[in-house]
N, C-alpha and C positions, 0 to 999 in steps of 0.2 A: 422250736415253734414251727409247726408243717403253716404251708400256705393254706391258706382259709382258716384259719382254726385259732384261738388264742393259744398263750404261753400254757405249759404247765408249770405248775406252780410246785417248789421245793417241800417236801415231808418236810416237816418239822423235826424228824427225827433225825436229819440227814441234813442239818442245814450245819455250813458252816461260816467263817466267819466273812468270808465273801460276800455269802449270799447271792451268787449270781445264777444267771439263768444258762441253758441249754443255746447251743448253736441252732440256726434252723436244719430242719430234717429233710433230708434231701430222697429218702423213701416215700412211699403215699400207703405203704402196707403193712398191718399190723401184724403182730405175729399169727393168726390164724387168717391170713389173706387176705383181710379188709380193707376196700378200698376207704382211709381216712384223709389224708391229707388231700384229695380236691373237693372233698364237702367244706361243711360250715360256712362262716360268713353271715347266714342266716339262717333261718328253719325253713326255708324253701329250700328243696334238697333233690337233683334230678337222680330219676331212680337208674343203676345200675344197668338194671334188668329189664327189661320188656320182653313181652313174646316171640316166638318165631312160629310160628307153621306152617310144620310142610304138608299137614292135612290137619282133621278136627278131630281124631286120636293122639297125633305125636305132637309134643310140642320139645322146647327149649327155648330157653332163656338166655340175651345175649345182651350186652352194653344198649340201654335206650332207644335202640333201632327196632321198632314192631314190627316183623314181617310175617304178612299176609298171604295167602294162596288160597287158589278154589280146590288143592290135593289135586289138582293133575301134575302140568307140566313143571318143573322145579325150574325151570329156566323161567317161567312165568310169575315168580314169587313177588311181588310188591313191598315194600317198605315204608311204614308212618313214624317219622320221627317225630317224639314225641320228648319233653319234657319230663322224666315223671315224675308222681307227689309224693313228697315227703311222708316218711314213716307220719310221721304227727296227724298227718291231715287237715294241716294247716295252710297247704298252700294258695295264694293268691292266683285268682283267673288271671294270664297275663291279658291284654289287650293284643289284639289281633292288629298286625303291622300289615299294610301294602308292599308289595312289591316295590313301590317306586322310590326309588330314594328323596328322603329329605333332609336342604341341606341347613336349613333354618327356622327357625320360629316353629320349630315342633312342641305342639301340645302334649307330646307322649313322653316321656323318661321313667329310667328306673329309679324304683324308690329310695328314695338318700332321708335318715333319722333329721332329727332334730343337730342345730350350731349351735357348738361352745365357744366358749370365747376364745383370746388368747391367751390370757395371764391366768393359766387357771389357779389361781391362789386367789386372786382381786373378783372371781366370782362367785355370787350371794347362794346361797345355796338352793334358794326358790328360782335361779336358773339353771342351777344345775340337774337338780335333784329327782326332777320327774322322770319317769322311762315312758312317758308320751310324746308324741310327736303328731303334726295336721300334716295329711297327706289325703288330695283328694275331697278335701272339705270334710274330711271324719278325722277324730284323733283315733289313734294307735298306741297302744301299750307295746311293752316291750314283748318282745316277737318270740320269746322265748315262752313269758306268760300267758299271754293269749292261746297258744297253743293248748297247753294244760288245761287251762279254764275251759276249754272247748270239747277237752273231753280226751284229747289226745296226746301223751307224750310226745317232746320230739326224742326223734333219732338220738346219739348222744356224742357231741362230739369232742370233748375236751374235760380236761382231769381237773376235779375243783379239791381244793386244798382241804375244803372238808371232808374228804375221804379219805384223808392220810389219818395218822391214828397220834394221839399227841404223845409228843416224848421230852425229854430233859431240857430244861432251858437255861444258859445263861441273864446273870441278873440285867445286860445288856436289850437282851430282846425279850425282856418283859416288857407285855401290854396291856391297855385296859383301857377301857370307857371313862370319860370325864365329864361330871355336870350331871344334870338329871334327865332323864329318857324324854323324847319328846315325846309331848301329850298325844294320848290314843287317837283322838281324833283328827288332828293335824297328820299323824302318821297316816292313818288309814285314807285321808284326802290324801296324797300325796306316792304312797307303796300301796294304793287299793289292792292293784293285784297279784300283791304278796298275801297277804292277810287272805282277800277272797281262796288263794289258794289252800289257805292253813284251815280255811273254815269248810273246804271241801274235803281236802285228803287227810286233814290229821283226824278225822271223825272215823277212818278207818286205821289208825297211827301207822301213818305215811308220813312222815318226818323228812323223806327223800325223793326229789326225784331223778333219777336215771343217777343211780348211788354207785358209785366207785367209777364212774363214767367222766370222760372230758367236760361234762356242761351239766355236773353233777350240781342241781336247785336244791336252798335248803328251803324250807314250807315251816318248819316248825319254830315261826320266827314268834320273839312273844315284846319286844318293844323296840326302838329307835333311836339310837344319838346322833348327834350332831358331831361331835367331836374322838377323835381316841389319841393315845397318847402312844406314842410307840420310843421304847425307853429317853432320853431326855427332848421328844420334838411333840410338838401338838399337831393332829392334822383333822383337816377341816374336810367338812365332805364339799368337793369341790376343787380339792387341793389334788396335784398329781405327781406321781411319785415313779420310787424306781420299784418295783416288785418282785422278789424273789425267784429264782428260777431254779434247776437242777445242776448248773454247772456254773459255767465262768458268765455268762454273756446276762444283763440285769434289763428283763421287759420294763415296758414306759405307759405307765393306765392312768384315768384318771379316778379318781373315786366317787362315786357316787351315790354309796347307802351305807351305814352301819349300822348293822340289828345285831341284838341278842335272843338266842333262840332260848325255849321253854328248858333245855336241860346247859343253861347258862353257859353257852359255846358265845368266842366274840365273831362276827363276820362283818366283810364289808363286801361288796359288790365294786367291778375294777369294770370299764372301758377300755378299750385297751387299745393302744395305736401299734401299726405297722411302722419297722422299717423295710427298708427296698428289698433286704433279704431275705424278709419272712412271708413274701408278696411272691407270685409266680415267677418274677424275673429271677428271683433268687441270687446266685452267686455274680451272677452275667452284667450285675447291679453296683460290683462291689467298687466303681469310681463314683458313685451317684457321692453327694454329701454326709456326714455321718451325723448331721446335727439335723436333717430332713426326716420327718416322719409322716405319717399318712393317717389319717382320721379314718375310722370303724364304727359300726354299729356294734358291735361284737361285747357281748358285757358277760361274765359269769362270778359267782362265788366262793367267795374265798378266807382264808382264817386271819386275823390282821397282824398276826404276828408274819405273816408274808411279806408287810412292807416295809421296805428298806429304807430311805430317805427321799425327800421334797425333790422335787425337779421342774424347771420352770421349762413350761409349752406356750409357746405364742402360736396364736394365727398372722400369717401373711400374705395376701393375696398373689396368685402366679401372674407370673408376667413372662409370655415367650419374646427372646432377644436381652432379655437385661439378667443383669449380675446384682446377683445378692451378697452385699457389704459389710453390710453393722449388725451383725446375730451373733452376740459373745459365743465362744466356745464352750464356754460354758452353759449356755441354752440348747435350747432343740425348737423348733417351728414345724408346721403341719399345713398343709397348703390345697390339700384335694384331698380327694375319700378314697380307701380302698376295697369293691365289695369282688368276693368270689365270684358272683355273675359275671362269664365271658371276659374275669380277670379284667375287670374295670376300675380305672383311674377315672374321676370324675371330679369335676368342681362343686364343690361343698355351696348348696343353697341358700341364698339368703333372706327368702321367704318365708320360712317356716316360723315356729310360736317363738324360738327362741332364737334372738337373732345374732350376728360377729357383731363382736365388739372391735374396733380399731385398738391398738394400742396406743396409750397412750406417747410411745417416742417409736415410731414407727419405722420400720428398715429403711435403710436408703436401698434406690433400684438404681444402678446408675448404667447407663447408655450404651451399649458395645455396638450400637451403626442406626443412626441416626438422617445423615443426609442423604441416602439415597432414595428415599420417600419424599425428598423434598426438590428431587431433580427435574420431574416433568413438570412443576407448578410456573414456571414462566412461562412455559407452551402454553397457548390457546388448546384449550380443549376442545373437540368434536360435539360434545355433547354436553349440557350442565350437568344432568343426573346422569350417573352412570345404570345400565339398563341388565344388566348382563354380568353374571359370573365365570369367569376365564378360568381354565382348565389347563394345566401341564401332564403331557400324558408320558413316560419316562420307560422305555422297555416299551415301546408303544407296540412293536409288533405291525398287525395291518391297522389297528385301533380300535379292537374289541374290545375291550374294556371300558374306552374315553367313550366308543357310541354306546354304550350300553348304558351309562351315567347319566348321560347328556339325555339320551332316550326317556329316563325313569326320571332325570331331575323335572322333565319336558311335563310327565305324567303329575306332578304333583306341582305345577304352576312357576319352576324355578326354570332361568333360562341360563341356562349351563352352557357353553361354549367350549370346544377344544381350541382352544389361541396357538397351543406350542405342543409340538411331538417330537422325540425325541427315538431314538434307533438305529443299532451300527449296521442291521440287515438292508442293503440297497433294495430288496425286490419288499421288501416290508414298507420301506418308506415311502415307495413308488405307490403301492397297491393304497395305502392311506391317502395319499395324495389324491388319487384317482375319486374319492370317496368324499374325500373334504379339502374342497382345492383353497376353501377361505385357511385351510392352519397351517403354519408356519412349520414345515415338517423339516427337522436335520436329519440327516445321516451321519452321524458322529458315534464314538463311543459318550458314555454319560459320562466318565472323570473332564476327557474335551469340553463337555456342554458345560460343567461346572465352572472350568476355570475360563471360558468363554464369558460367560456370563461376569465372573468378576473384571476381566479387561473391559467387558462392555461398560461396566460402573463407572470404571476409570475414564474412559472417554466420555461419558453420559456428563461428568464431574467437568471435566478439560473443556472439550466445547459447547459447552451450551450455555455459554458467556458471551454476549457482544456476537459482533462481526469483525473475523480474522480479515486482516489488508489480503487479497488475492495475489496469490504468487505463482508467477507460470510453472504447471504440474511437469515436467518431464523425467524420462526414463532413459538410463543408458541402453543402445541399440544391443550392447554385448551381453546384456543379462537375458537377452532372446528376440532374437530375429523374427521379422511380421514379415508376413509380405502383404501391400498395400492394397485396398480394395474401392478407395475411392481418392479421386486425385485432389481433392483438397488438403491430402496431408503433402502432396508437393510442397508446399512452402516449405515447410520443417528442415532441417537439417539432416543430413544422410543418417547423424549418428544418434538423432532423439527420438521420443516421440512422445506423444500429446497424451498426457490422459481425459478421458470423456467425461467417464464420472466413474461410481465405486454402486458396484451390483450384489456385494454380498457379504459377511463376516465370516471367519471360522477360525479356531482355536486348534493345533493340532500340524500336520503335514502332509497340507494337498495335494503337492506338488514332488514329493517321495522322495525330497530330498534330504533327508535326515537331521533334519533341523526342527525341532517343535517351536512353537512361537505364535503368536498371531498375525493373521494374514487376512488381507484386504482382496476382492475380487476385482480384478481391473476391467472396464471397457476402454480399446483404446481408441481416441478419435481416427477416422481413416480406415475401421478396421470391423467386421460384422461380428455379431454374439461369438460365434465360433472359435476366436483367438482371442473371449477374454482369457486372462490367465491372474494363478491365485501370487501376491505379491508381499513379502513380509513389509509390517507398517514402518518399519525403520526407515525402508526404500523409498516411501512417501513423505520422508517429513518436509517436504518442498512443496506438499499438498493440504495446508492447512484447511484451506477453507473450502475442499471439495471435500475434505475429512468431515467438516464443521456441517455440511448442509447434508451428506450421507448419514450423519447421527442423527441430526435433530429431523431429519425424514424417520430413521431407525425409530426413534422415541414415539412421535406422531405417529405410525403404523403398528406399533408394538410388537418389532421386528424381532426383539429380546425378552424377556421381563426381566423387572427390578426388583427389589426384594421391597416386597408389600404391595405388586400388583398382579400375585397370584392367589387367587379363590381357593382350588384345588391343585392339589397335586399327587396322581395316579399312576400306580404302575408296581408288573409282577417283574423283582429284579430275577435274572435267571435263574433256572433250576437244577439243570444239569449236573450242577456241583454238589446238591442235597439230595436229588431224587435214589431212591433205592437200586435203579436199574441199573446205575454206575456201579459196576464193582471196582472202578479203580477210586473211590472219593478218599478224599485226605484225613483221615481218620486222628491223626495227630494233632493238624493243625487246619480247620477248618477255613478260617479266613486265607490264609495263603493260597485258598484257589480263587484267580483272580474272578472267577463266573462267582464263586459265594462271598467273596470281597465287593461285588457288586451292592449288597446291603446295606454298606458300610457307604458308598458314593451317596446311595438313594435319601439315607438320613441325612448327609452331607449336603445336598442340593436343597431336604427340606429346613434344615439349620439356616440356608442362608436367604432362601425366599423369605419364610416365615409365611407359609398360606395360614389360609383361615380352616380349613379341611386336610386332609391326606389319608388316603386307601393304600394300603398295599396288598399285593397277592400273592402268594406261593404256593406249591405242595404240601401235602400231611406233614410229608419227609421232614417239613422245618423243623416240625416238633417233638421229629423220634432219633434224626444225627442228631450223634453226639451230646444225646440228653435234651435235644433242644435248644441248645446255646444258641445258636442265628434265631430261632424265634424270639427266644428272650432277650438278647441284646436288639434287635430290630425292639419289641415292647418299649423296653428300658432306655432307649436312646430318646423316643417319643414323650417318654413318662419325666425325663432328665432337661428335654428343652421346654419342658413346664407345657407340654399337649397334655391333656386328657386323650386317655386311648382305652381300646376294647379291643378283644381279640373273640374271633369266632371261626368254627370249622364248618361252611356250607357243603350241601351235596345239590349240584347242579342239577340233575333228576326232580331234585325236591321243587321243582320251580319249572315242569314241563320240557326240559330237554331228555331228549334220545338217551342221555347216558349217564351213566353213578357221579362221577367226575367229584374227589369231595376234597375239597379248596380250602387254606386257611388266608380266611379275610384280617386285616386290621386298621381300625380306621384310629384318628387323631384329630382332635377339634381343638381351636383353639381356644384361652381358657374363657373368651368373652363371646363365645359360640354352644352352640347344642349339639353336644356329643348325640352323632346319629346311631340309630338304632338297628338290629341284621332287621330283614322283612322275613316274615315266619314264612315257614312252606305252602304251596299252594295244592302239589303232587303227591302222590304215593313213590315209592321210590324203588329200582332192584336195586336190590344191597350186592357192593363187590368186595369191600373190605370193610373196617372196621377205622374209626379213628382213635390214637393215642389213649389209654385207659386213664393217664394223668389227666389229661384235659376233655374228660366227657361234661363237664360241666361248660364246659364253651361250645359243643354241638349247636347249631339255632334250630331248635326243632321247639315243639308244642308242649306245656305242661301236659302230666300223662293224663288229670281230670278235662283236659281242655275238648268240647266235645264241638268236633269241627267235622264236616265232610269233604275230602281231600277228594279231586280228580285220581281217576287213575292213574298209573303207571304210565308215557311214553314210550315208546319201543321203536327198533329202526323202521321196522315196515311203516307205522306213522308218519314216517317224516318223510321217506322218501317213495313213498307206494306210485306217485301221481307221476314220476320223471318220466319220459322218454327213455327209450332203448338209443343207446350207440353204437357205434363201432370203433375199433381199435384206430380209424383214420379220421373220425370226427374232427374238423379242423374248425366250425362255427364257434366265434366266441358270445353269441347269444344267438336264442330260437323260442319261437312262444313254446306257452305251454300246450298240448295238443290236449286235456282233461282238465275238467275244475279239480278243487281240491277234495279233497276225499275225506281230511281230519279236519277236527279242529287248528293242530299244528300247523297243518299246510297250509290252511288261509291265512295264519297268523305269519308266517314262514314268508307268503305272497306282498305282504302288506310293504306299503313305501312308508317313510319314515314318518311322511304328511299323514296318510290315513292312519297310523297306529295312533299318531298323536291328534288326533280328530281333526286336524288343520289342512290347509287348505294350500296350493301354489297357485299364484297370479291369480287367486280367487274361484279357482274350478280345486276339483280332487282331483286326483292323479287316479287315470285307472288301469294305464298300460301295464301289463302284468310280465314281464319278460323274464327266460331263463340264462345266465348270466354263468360262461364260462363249464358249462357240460359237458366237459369231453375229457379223457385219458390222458396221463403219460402216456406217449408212443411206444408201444413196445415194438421189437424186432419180430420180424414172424417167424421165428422159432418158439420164442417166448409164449408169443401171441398162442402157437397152438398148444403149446404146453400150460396155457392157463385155460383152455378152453376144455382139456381134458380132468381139471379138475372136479371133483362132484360138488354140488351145489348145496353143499349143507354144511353143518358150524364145525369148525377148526381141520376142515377139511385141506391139503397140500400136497405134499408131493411126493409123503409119503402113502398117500392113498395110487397113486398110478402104479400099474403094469410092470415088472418086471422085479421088482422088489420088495422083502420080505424086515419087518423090525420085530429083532427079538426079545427075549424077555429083560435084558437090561438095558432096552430104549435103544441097543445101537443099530443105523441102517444098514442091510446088507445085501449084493443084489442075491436074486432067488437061484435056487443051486439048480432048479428046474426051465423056469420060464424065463426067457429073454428078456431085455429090456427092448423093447420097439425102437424101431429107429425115423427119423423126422424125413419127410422129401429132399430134404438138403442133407442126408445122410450122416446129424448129429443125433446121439442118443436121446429119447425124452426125456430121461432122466440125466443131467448133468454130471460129468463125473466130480466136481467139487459140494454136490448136495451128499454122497457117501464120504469122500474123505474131511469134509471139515469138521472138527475136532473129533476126529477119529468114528465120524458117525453116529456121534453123542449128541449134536447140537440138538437142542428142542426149537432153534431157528426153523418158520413158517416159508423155507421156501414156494416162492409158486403159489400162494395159497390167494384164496378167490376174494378174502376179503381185503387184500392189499389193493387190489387191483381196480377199488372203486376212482371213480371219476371225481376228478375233483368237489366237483360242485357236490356231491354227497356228504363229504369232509366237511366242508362248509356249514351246509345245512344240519346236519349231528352237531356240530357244535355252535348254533344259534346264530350264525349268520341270516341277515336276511336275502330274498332271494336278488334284490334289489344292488348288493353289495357286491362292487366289483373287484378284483386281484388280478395282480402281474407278474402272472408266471409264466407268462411265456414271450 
């Protein structure tokens, strides 16, 4: 069973006493190159192929990316991603998303069928039975029908049993119809548009549609039962079963129709649930439950001697933090939906015509951490309502990310907060700081932050009971010498000394002494900021109750979080370990490198918060090392702590920045939240590479009939055309701008956080417009004139200077004629380590003019505003 797609179903001629089905397919290409396995799911289907041109004679066709150009510059080419529509011509307008992120109460979601129950054996078949569903305030027929009726095949994506050809049976799996056909007209309310189809196409004897195909529809249905008999069991339509497959492994459908067609064939029509392995995570899955299945829309046709035996499916509502106890092994449960769209897990609606039914003896959920939500409820709280949703930003970096959130949540009325940032880069935590001096920013590794966070529990637990008796804090003088700064600590004894109070937590080894543990930040009376120092909490246990009043301040300031007072939780855990550039990555074993072990912490930290939200961000690369696996386990780890999750590949272009940059996003809502949606493109885009062919069905681009007018393209000259000129000694870390702006980007580029978000400080606009951090790495003035002599145009370095010749197999060589010049300080211009490294192979840019931009260019290319400061120097 490929992902997206239902089971195929076992020839008849080929069945044996097993009856079991096929493993999932871990290919997506069929024998003649077809991309199969990231279609289906439904008959919206994004096209492969879109245009490219490089003028209005040439064209080519390349994965969903439309590139545009006026035929001149190739460099100038544009890209509209788009959606595109299904062969059928069936596809749904999507709705056009904003930009801004929403983290709630969203009016918008994708379309999720009609709920069945859980016991599907105990329901009526007037719930089960319709392939309608209200979406939108219209009903919908089944998505495969509607298609037809409209004039259009779909595409065809899965093998229906009625295309096998019937062969020998034993007297065991003989089947047949029981009772009498239900009445024509009950049928026809009910499979209207079956019959509408028989009354279209069999007038031309079309019997079939898309014949010998995966989602091969029979049409030539000529009446309905209720019942069939499949050698000594009765099954009811309604009832769910195990179904035949080509091998060993037995799919799990429910049933839904049984018709007998005009040349007296028996069918029944299957629903058919995922498990975790026939779902995009695939193998990456295989600790998930094996009694856990996943609800589909996905339904096709089949022979009923297909079915193998009863199987009982409950529903059970997800619950993230608890353990499921009481679901005999013998059951199987279904708890979210699985559709191909952007490989989305979602929460099953309970809106729609036909609604869950509870079971009647319902799982138990029982409790894996329960009171640490119940820890700040003695404290007085600051405010009755809480105002505000808290952000943990993880990988924060300088915290582009968390402000870009915060920015968009701002835009669409949510008041987003970064409370807590996280980051082992000191000049990263710094430069955030600078930026947003209200967030709680560490400098720690994340495994640190994690298990911080759980000693924090612990004393959150300890003291925050009563009032400890006070007991004089002191320190022995030998575990480190002060020298005295105010003569109050005279009193003291030569060999103690007095603690003040407690200034900080941190998990880890401050103080490099090879001891990990938790450690307390001392102030000591007598003694200025300067000589606090970090102290293991064992050394304090003399210090109860300045322990007791530094926590419950902790709590009050939400110096930590606890698990259940975080909103969101964001962050791109490192790259380095998955990106392509690395030619040394761990090929073998991927997680062993601790940068893409990082993944593993990220899920870790959101297992024990339990937000209501979580984004994360990486590379393409997630998705093409090693198959994929860190994408899919990152999915599956979110889909396993009972999140709804979606995965999607943006291309930052698409959305007004200077560059391609194309990102896989994944978000996680929890299950009593609105899984949010990508925001469709705004830009046209230059295409630099392509994303994964497995996963073009997760691109966020536009259905291809979607007819929208996209901005142009960005380009660098856009964004930074308005800067000032500098010099290689530029020392100012701000200077205005000497021109307005010139683009639209640059005013947008100019804007403070107040003006974007139409708000206001102390009641005026902000209108000081400052350039923040314009100036160079210093170079040496050799260097200096050796980038000075490079020419000013693309991919220009160092093998364009004087005295050097590159021959036809790329190696540099100097020229057997003209000299290499020599500098005032009598060093060559050309370096002699730019000819000997790697033998004068390297395709390494020394020298080259675009390394050499000034910071704040970096900046600005990659969406900073101009407003945002960094500390790098």
């Amino acid at each position: 069973m490929t992902e997206g797609s239902p089971p195929k179903v076992l020839p008849i001629e080929h069945a044996d006493d097993s009856m079991q089905s096929p493993p999932p397919k871990s290919d997506l290409a069929d024998a003649n190159g077809r991309n199969v396995g990231s279609s289906g799911g439904s008959s919206r289907r994004k096209g492969r192929v879109s245009e490219i041109k490089s003028s209005d004679e040439n064209r080519r066709r390349s994965p969903r990316l439309s590139v545009e150009s006026d035929g001149t510059d190739p460099s100038s080419r544009a890209v509209k991603l788009r959606r595109c529509r299904s062969s059928n011509g069936n596809e749904k307008t999507r709705k056009v998303i904003s930009s801004s992120i929403e983290l709630s109460n969203s009016s918008v979601e994708q379309h999720s069928p009609e709920v069945d129950g859980i016991d599907c054996p105990a329901l009526s078949p007037e719930e089960i039975t319709t392939s309608a569903w209200v979406e939108n305030g219209r009903t919908n027929a089944d998505y495969f029908a509607l298609s037809v009726l409209q004039g259009n095949p779909s595409k065809k994506k899965f093998k229906s049993s009625a295309s096998f050809a019937n062969g020998s049976m034993d007297e065991k799996s003989i089947s047949s119809f029981i009772g009498d056909p239900i009445p024509d007209d009950e049928a026809r309310e009910r499979w209207g548009w079956r019959y509408e189809l028989k009354d279209k196409q069999c007038k031309d004897k079309v019997f079939k549609i898309n014949e010998d195909e995966e989602d091969e529809t029979i049409i030539n249905v000529k009446c309905h039962y209720a019942q069939a008999k499949i050698g000594n069991c009765i099954f009811k339509i309604g009832d769910c079963a195990f179904i035949k497959g080509e091998e060993e492994q037995k799919h799990i459908g429910k049933i839904v129709e049984f018709f007998q067609t005009t040349d007296r064939k028996n069918y029944f029509r299957v629903q058919w649930f995922y498990r975790i392995q026939d779902t995009v995570v695939k193998d990456a899955g295989d600790y998930h439950d094996k009694r856990r299945l996943f609800y589909s829309s996905i339904m096709n046709d089949n022979l009923i001697d297909s079915i193998i035996e009863k199987v009982n499916v409950r529903y059970i509502k997800p619950k993230v933090g608890l353990k499921l106890t009481s679901v005999s092994p013998s059951n199987f449960y279904y708890d979210m939906e699985y559709c191909v769209e952007y490989s989305t897990f979602c929460k099953i609606p309970t809106d729609n015509v036909v609604k869950i039914k509870e079971s009647s003896q319902p799982a138990v959920l029982e409790s894996l951490s329960t009171e640490a939500s119940t820890i700040s409820k003695s404290l007085p709280s600051p405010e009755l309502h809480r105002t505000e949703l808290t952000l943990l930003d993880l990988y924060s970096g300088c915290g582009g990310m968390s402000t870009g959130l915060c920015l968009g949540a701002k835009l669409s009325s949510v008041n987003l907060v970064a409370r807590w940032a996280v980051d082992s880069d000191k000049s990263a935590t710094k430069s955030l700081k600078l930026n947003h001096p209200d967030t709680h920013v560490r400098n720690e590794s994340a495994e640190d932050f994690l298990q911080l966070l759980k000693e924090w529990e612990k004393l959150c637990k300890r003291y925050n009971v009563g009032d400890t008796e006070r007991k004089t804090p002191i320190r022995s003088r030998s575990s480190g010498g002060k020298k005295k700064v105010n003569s109050q600590a005279d009193d003291n004894s030569d060999d103690e000394l007095e603690v003040s109070r407690l200034v900080d937590i941190c998990y880890g080894d401050p103080s490099q002494t090879g001891k990990h543990g938790l450690y307390l930040k001392v102030n000591w009376k007598g003694y200025d900021e300067s000589e606090d120092t970090w102290e293991p909490i064992e050394n304090l246990r003399n210090c109860k109750q300045i322990i007791q009043d530094f926590v419950r301040e902790g709590i009050q300031s939400k110096l930590l979080p606890l698990p259940g007072e975080v909103d969101v939780v964001c962050g791109g855990p490192p790259c380095q370990g998955i990106s392509g550039y690395n030619r040394y990555r761990n090929m073998e074993s991927p997680l062993d490198d601790e940068r893409n072990h990082q993944i593993v912490v990220f899920m870790d930290i959101v297992k024990y918060l339990k937000p209501k939200y979580v984004l994360m961000e990486n590379v393409v690369d997630i998705l093409r090392f090693d198959k994929g696996s860190l994408g899919r386990y990152a999915l599956g780890r979110l889909v396993h702590m009972n999140y709804q999750a979606r995965l999607g590949i943006v291309a930052a272009g698409c959305y007004g920045l200077p560059q391609f940059r194309l990102r896989v996003f994944m978000w996680g809502a929890h299950p009593d939240e609105v899984l949010p949606q990508f925001p469709l493109p705004t830009h046209d885009v230059i295409v630099r590479y392509w994303p994964p062919p497995e996963y073009e069905r997760n691109t966020v681009a536009y259905d291809e009939d979607h007819k929208r007018e996209l901005e142009k393209a960005v380009v660098i000259q856009d964004a930074i055309s308005d800067l000032p000129p500098v010099t290689n000694f530029e020392t100012r870390d701000e200077m205005a701008y000497k021109n307005p702006p010139e683009t639209e980007f640059q005013r947008y580029i100019r804007s403070t956080k107040y003006e974007m978000t139409g708000s206001t400080l102390n009641g005026t606009a902000e209108q000081n417009h400052l350039l923040y951090d314009h100036r160079p790495h210093f170079m040496s003035e050799d260097d200096y004139l050796r980038v000075c002599q490079i020419p000013k145009q693309k991919g220009a370095n160092f093998r364009n200077l004087p005295g050097i010749i590159v021959g036809a197999d790329n190696v540099v060589k100097p020229h057997p004629v003209e000299k290499i010049p020599l500098l005032p300080s009598g060093k060559p211009l050309v370096p002699d380590y730019c000819l000997t490294f790697e033998q004068g192979k390297s395709k390494r840019s020394f020298f080259s003019s675009i390394i050499y931009l000034v910071i704040f260019q970096f900046n600005n290319l990659s969406g900073y505003f101009s407003c945002f400061r960094f500390d790098y120097f």
